[in-house]
Structures are given as C-alpha cells and as structure tokens.
ZAKOLMAR-664155 format. One record per atom (N, C-alpha, C, O): x, y, z; residue in three letters. Coordinates in steps of 0.1 Angstrom, whole numbers, plus 2048, in hexadecimal, padded with zeros to 3 digits. Layout:
BEGIN
XYZala ...
REM end
This chain:
BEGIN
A0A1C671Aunk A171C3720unk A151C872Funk A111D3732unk A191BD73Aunk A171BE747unk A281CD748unk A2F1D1740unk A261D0756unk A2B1D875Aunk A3B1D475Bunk A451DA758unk A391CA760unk A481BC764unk A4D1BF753unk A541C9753unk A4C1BB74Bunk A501BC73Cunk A531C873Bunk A5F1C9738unk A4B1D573Dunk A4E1E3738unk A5B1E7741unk A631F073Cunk A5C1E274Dunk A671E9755unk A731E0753unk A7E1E5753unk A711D4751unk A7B1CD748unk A841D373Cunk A911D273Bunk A7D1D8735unk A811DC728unk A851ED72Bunk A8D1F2723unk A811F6738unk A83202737unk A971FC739unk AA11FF734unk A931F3741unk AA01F174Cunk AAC1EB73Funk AB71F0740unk AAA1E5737unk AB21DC72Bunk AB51ED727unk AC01F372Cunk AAE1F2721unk AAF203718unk ABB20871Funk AC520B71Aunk AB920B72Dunk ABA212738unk ACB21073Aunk AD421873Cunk AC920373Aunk ADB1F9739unk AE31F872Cunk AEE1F372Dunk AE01FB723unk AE21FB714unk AE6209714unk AF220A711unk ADF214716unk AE621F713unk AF022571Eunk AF922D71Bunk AEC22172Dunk AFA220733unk B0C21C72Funk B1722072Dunk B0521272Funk B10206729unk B1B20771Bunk B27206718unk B0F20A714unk B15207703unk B132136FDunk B092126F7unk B1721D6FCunk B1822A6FAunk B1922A6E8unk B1F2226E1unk B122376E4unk B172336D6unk B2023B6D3unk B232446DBunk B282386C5unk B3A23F6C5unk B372506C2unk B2D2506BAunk B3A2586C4unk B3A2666C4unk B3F26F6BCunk B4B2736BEunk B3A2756B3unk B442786A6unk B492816B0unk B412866B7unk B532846B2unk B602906BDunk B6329B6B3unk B672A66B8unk B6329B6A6unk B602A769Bunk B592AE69Bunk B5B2BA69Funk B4D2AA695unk B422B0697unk B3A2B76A1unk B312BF6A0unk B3F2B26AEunk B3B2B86BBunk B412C26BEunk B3C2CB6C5unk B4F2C46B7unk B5C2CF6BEunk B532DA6AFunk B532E56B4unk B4E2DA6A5unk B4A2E369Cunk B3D2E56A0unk B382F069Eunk B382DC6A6unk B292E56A9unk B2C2F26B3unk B282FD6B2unk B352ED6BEunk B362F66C8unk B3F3006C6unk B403096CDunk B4A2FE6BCunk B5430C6B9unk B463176B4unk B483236B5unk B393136AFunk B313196A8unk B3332369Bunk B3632F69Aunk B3231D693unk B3531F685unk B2B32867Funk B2E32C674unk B2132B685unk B0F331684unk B1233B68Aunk B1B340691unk B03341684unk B0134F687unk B0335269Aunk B0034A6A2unk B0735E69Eunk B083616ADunk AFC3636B4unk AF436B6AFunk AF835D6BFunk AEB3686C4unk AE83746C4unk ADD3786C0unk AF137A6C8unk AF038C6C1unk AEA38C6B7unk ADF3916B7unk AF03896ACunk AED38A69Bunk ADC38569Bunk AD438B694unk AD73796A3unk AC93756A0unk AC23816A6unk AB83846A0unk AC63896B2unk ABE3906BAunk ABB39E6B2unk AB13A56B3unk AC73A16A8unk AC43AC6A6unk ABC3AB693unk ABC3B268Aunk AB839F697unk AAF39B688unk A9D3A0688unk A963A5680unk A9C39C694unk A8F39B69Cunk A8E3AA6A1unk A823AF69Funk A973B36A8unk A9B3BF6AEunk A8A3C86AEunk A863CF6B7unk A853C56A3unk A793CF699unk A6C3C86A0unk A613CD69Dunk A6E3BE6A8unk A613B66AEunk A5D3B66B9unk A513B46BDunk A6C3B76C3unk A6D3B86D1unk A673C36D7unk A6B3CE6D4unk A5C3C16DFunk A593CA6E7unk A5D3D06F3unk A573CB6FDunk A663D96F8unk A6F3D6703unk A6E3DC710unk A753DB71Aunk A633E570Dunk A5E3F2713unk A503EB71Eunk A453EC719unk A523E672Aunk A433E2730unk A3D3EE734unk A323EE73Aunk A423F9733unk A3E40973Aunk A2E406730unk A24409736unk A2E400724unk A2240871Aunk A173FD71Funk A0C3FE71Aunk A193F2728unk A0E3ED72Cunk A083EC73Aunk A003E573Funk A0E3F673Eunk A0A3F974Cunk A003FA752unk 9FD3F475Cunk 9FA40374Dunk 9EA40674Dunk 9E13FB74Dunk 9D63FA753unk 9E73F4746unk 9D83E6740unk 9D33E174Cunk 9D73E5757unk 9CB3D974Cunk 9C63CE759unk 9D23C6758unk 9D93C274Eunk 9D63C276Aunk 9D63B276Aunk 9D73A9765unk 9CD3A975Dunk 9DE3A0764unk 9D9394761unk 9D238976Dunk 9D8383775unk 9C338776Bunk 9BC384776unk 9BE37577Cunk 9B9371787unk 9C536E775unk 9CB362777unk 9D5362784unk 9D235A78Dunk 9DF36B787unk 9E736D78Aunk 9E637179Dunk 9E237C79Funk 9EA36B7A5unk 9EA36F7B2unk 9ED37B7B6unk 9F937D7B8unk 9E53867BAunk 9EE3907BEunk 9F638E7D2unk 9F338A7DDunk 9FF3977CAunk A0A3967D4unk A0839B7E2unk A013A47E1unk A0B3997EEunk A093A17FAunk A133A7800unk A113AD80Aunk 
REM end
C-alpha cells in the first residue's frame, strides 16, 4: 500500500473518531472515579516491608559511570 492510501485511511480513522463518538456509559464512569477500590495508602502500606527508603546505606558505593558528572 502506497503512502497516498495509508494517509487516506489514517485521515477517514482520524474523522470517524472526531466526528462519531461512541455513547458513554455516564454510570460507570461516575463509579469508577467515586473509587470503590482499595486507597493508595492501603496499597503503600502492603509493600511497606520492601521499600527501601534510606539512600544514606548507599553512599559509599561507586557512581554510576554512565552518568555525567556535574560541575
């Protein structure tokens, strides 16, 4: 397929989903976002036991030699 055809068809897509919108359940959108689910807090303090939070204990190490140092 020539390029003329593919930009054709981006442009048809492109006007189709401008245009013709599909219907929106307005229910389901208002319950996803009242959030019915667990809080972020509650996920954060699941993981709590994993987080390493402290960069003081890698101080010492090398560099990372990838990295620019600064001037």
């Amino acid at each position: 397929m020539g390029r003329g055809r593919a930009k054709a068809k981006q442009t048809k897509v492109a006007r189709e989903l401008k245009y013709h919108s599909p219907n929106t359940d307005l229910t389901a959108l208002q319950r996803e976002l009242a959030g019915a689910g667990k809080s972020d807090h509650d996920f954060d303090d699941d993981y709590k036991e994993y987080v390493d939070d402290d960069d003081d204990d890698h101080a010492d190490e090398d560099p990372d030699p990838w990295v620019r140092p600064t001037r």
